[in-house]
Every structure is written in C-alpha cells, then in structure tokens.
C-alpha positions as CSV (number, residue, x, y, z in Angstrom):
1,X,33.3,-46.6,43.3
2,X,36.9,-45.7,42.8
3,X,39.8,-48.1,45.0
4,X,42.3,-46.3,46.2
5,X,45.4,-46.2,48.3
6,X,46.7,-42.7,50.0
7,X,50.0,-42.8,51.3
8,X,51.1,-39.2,53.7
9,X,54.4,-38.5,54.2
10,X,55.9,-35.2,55.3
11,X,55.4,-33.3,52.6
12,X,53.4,-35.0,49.8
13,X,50.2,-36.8,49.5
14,X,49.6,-39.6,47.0
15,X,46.6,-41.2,45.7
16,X,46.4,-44.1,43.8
17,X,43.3,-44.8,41.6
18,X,41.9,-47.0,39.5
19,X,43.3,-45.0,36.8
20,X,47.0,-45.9,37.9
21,X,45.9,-49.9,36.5
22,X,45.9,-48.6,33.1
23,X,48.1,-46.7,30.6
24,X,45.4,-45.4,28.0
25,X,43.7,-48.4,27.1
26,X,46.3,-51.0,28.1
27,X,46.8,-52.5,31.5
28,X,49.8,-51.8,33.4
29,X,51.4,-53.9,36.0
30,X,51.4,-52.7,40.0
31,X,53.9,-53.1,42.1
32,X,54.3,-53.0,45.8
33,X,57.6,-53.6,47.3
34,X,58.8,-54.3,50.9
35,X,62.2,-53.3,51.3
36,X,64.0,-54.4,54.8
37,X,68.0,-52.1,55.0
38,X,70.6,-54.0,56.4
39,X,71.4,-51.8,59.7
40,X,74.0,-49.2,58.8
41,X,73.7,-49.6,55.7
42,X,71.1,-46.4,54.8
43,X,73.7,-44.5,52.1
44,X,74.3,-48.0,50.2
45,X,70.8,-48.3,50.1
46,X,69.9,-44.7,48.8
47,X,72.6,-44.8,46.4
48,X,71.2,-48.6,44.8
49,X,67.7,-47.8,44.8
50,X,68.5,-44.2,43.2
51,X,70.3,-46.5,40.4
52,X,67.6,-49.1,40.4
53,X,64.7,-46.6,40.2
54,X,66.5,-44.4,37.0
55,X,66.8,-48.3,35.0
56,X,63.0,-49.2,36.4
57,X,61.8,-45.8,34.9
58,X,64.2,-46.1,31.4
59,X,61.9,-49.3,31.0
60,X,58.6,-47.2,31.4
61,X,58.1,-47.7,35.1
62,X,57.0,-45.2,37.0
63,X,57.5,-44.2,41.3
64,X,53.7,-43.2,41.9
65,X,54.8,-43.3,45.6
66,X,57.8,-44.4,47.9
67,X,57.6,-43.8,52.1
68,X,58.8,-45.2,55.3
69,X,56.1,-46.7,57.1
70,X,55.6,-45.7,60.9
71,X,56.5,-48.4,63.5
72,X,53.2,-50.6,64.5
73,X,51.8,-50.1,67.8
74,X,52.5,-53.4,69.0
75,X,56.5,-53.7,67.7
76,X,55.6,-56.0,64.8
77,X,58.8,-55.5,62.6
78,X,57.9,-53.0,59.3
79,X,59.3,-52.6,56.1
80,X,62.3,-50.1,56.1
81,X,60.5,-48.1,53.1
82,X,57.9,-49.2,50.3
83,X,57.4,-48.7,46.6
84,X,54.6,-48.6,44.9
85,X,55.5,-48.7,41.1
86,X,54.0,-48.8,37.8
87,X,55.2,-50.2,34.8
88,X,53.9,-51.9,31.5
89,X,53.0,-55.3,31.0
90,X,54.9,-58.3,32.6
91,X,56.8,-58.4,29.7
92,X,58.6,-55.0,30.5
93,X,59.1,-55.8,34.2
94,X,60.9,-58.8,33.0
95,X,63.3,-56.5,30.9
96,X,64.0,-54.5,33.4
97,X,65.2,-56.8,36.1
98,X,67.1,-58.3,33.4
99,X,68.9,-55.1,32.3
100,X,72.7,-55.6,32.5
101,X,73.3,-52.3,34.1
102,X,70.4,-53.7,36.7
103,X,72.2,-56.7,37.3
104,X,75.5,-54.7,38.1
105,X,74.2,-53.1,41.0
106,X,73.7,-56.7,42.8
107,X,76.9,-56.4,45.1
108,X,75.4,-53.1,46.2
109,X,72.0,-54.6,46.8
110,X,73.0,-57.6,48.9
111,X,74.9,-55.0,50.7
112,X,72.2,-53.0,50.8
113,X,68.8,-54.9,51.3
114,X,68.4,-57.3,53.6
115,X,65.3,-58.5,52.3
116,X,62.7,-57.6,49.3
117,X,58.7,-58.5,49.3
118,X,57.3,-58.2,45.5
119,X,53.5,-57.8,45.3
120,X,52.1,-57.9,41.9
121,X,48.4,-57.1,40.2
122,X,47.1,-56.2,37.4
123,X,43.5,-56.3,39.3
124,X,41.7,-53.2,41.3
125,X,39.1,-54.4,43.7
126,X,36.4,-51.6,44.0
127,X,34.6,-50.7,47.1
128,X,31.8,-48.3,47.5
129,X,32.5,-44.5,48.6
C-alpha cells in the first residue's frame, strides 16, 4: 500500500507518496510546519516566507505543498497556513536554518509569525488501499 497525504486547495491538488521520503536511493527529511500570522500582519508574513522558502530550496529543499487550512467545525484555533517540505538529510536542514541570509530575516519573522510547529520524519507508515 502506498501512505499518502492529499491536500486541495483552489486550484491545485497535491499528493504526497511514499516516494516524497526518498531522493533516489537516499532518505530525505519531511517536514510539516504549523505557522500561526500575528493579526495584521499577512504582507510581512508573505514577504518572510517568500525569502525563507527561496534559502530552504538553495539548500535542496523542496515546497511539495503549502495551504491554509479551513476553520474546524467546533472553533478549535488552526494553523494560519501549513508547509509541507522536503529537504535532504538532517544535516542540510541544519544548514539551512543556519544560513546567515536566513538568520537576517528574524526581525521580519517575529514580526511576522506568531508561532511555528516543526514536525519531522524520515518514516512513512503504510496502510492498505
């Protein structure tokens, strides 16, 4: 069986596979990120994450989906949009939120983001069809 995660948004459809774990014969890292906007602050955001996403992909990451999730039914509060990256080993993530140009965007972050949830895995957990 193949895991997978399908994300619809207006206009595109993603799926991510099995496949997305692995970079020809080497593992890759997954990420999910939760990202909460300060209120207001909607253009600082899309100009730091436009930044941060060009430096994440110069390190060999790779977008394989962002969205904004749709409010939950019973007002439980939701991320203000998620990531779900690719990128090689730990070793490369680790460059990459070390990159200087990176860390020169962190006034424009905390303006930004009010808050960040990281979820990491290198595992896919396969269900039957």
């Amino acid at each position: 069986g193949i895991g997978y995660l399908v994300v619809t948004s207006m206009a595109r459809h993603y799926q991510i596979s099995n496949t997305h774990f692995k970079q020809g014969t080497q593992s890759v890292l997954i990420i999910i990120a939760h990202l909460f906007i300060h209120p207001g602050q909607e253009a600082a955001f899309r100009a730091f994450e436009t930044q941060a996403l060009a430096r994440f992909c110069a390190h060999g990451g790779e977008v394989l989906a962002a969205f904004r999730p749709r409010p939950t039914a019973d007002g439980t509060p939701t991320p203000d949009e998620i990531h779900v990256l690719r990128i090689g080993l730990e070793e490369a993530f680790a460059a990459y939120r070390a990159d200087p140009a990176l860390l020169a965007l962190a006034d424009l972050r905390a303006q930004a983001i009010a808050r960040t949830e990281i979820f990491l895995s290198q595992e896919t957990v396969e269900y039957p069809n």
